[in-house]
N, C-alpha and C positions, 0 to 999 in steps of 0.2 A: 672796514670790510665786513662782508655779512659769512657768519659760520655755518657752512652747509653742511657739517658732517651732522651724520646720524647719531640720532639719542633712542632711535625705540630697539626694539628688538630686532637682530637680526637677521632669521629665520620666521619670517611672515607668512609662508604656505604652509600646509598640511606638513605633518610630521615625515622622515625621511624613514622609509624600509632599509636600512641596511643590508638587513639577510639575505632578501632579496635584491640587490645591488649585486654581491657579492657574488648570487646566483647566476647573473645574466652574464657580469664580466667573467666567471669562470669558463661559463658555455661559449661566450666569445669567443673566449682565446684558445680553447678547444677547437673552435671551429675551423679558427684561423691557422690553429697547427694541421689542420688534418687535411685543410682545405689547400694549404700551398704543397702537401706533399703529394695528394693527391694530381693537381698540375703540375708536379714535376715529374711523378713517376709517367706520366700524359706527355710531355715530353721529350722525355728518355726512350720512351717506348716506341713513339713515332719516328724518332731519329733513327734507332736503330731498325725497326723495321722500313726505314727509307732507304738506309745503307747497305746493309743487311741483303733486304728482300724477304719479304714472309710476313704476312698479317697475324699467322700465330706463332710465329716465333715472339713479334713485337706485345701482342695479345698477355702469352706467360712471363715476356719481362715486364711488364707492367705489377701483374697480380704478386711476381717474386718481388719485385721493389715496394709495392703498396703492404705484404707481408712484416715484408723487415723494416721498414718503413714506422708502422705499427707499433711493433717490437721493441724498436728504440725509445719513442716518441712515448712511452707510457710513463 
């Protein structure tokens, strides 16, 4: 049987940025925290101004939830 495995190097493209690797996936996952809390407090807020009743009532719990939200979240 014929041997297909590799004998040269492994890493055949341009050098790898880490730092910047490192950079992006941090922003990511920033984004992704901020960005699911942000639709939840979107959520929440609509629910209870549907229950509720009052567009600024729903309006302040949003901005109190996207606060403490924050808060936690750092």
């Amino acid at each position: 049987m014929a041997d297909h495995t590799p004998t040269g190097p492994v890493e055949l493209g341009a050098q790898m940025d880490y730092a910047e690797h490192d950079r992006t996936y941090k922003a990511f996952l920033t984004l992704a925290k901020y960005g699911s809390l942000v639709c939840a407090a979107i959520l929440v807020a609509m629910a209870f101004g549907f229950f509720v009743g009052g567009f600024f009532s729903g309006v302040i719990l949003f901005i109190v939830i996207t606060a403490l939200g924050a808060l936690i979240l750092r």
